[in-house]
C-alpha positions in Angstrom: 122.7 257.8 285.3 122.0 261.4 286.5 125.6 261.5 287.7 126.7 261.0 284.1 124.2 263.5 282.6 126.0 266.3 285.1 129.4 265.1 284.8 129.2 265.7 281.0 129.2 269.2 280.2 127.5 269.3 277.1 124.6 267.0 278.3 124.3 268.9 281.4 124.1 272.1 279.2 121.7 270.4 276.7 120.0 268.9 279.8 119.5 272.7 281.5 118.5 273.8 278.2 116.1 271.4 277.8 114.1 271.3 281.3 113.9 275.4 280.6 112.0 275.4 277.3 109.6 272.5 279.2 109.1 274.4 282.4 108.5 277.6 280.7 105.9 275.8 278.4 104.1 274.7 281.2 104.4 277.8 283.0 102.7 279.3 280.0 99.9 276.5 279.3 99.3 277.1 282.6 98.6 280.8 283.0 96.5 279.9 279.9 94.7 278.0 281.9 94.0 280.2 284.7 92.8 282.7 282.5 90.6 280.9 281.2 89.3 279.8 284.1 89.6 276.1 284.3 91.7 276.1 287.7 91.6 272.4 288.0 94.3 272.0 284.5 95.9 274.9 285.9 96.6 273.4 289.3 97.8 269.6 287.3 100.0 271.1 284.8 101.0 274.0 287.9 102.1 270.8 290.1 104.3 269.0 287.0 105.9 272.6 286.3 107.3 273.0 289.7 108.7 270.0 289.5 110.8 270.4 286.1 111.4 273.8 287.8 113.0 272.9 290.6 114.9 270.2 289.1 116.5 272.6 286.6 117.3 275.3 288.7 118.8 272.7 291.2 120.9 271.9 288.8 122.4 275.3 287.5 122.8 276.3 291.3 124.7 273.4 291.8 126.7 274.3 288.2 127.7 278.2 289.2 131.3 278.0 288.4 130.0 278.1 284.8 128.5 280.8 283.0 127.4 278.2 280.0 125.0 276.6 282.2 123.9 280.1 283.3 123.9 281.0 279.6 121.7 277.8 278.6 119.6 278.0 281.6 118.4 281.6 279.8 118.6 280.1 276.3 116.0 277.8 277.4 114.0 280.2 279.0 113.5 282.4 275.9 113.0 279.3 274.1 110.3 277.8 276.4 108.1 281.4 275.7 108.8 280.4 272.0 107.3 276.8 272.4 104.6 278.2 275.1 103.4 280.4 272.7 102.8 278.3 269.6 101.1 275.4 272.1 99.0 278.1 272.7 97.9 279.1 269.3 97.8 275.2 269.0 95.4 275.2 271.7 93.3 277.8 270.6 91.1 278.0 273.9 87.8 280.4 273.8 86.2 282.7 271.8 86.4 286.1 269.3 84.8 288.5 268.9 85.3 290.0 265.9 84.1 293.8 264.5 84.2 294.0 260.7 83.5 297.1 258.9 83.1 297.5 255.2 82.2 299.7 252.3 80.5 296.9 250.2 76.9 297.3 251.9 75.9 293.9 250.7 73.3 291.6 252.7 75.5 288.6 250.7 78.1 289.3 253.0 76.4 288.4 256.2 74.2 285.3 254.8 77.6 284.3 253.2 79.7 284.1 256.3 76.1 282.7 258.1 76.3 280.0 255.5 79.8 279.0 257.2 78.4 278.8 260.3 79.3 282.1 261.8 77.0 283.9 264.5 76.8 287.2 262.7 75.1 290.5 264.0 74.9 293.6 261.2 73.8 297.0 260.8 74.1 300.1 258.9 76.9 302.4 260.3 77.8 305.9 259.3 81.5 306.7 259.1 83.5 309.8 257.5 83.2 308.8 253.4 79.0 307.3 254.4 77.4 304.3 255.1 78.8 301.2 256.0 78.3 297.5 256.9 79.0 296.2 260.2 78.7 293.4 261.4 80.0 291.6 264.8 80.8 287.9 264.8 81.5 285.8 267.9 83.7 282.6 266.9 86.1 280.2 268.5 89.6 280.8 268.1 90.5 277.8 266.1 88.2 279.3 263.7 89.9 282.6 263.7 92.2 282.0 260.5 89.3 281.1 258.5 86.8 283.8 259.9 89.7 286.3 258.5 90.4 284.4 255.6 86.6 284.6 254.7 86.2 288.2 255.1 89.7 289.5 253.4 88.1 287.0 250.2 84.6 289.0 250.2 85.8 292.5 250.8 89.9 292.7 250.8 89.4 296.3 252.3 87.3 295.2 255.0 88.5 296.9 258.3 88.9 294.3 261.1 89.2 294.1 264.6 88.9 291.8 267.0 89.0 290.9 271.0 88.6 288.3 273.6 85.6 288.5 275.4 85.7 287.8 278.9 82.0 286.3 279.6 78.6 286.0 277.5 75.5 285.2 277.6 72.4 284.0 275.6 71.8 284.2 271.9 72.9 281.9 269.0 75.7 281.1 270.7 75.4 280.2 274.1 73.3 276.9 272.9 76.3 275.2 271.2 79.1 276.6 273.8 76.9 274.7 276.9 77.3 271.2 274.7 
């Protein structure tokens, strides 16, 4: 069966295409992993993603009279980062931290995102045109979307920033991460 797959060029180069885009997608979930520290998913997806890898650069090294199989071999790489990164944003592992600063000094913006089940820590700032609310909110990111969402619907000039924190701990919540 394999014999016909590499005897037909445009199932080989659909096949070289192919095992790219998944061993790229791995490569990624897997770095994802890592980062995140949860080395054992990182080592099982790392031990499938050699595999596809070595089977599809096997078979472009065996292929080098042709620079289509090169060509797909790179297609597939650039479209492997594509899938890899929108697993990723399917994935959504860990935490935000998000900074929002706004004009409207308004306690109903805090109790309102509270309401939705946001962690949120606020104060009185000073910046260059007065006071101003701020207020940091740690969420996960498949709430992320929402937690924008939310804010650009109570103040549509709210300034926002946001960042990955690497480590935290105690407060509101630490007690629903450890579940």
């Amino acid at each position: 069966m394999i014999d016909f797959l590499i005897d037909n060029a445009v199932t080989l180069v659909l096949l070289i295409l192919s095992i790219n885009v998944v061993y790229v997608s791995l490569f990624t979930i897997r770095m994802i992993f890592t980062l995140k520290g949860q080395q054992y998913f990182a080592a099982m997806v790392g031990m499938g993603e050699i595999v596809v890898y070595v089977l599809g650069l096997g078979i472009v090294l065996d292929n080098l009279d042709s620079f289509i199989y090169v060509a797909a071999y790179a297609l597939g790489f650039g479209g492997g980062v594509l899938a890899g990164m929108k697993i990723e944003e399917k994935l959504a592992l860990g935490y935000i931290t998000v900074n929002v600063i706004t004009k409207e000094y308004e306690p109903d913006i805090p109790n309102r995102l509270r309401d939705r089940g946001y962690g949120v820590t606020n104060w009185v700032a000073y910046g260059r045109e007065g006071e101003r609310l701020m207020m940091q909110i740690l969420t996960s990111r498949k709430s992320e979307r929402d937690l924008y969402d939310t804010v650009r619907a109570l103040d549509p000039n709210a300034f926002i920033i946001s960042h990955e924190p690497k480590a935290f701990f105690g407060g509101f919540w630490v007690k629903g991460v450890r579940k």
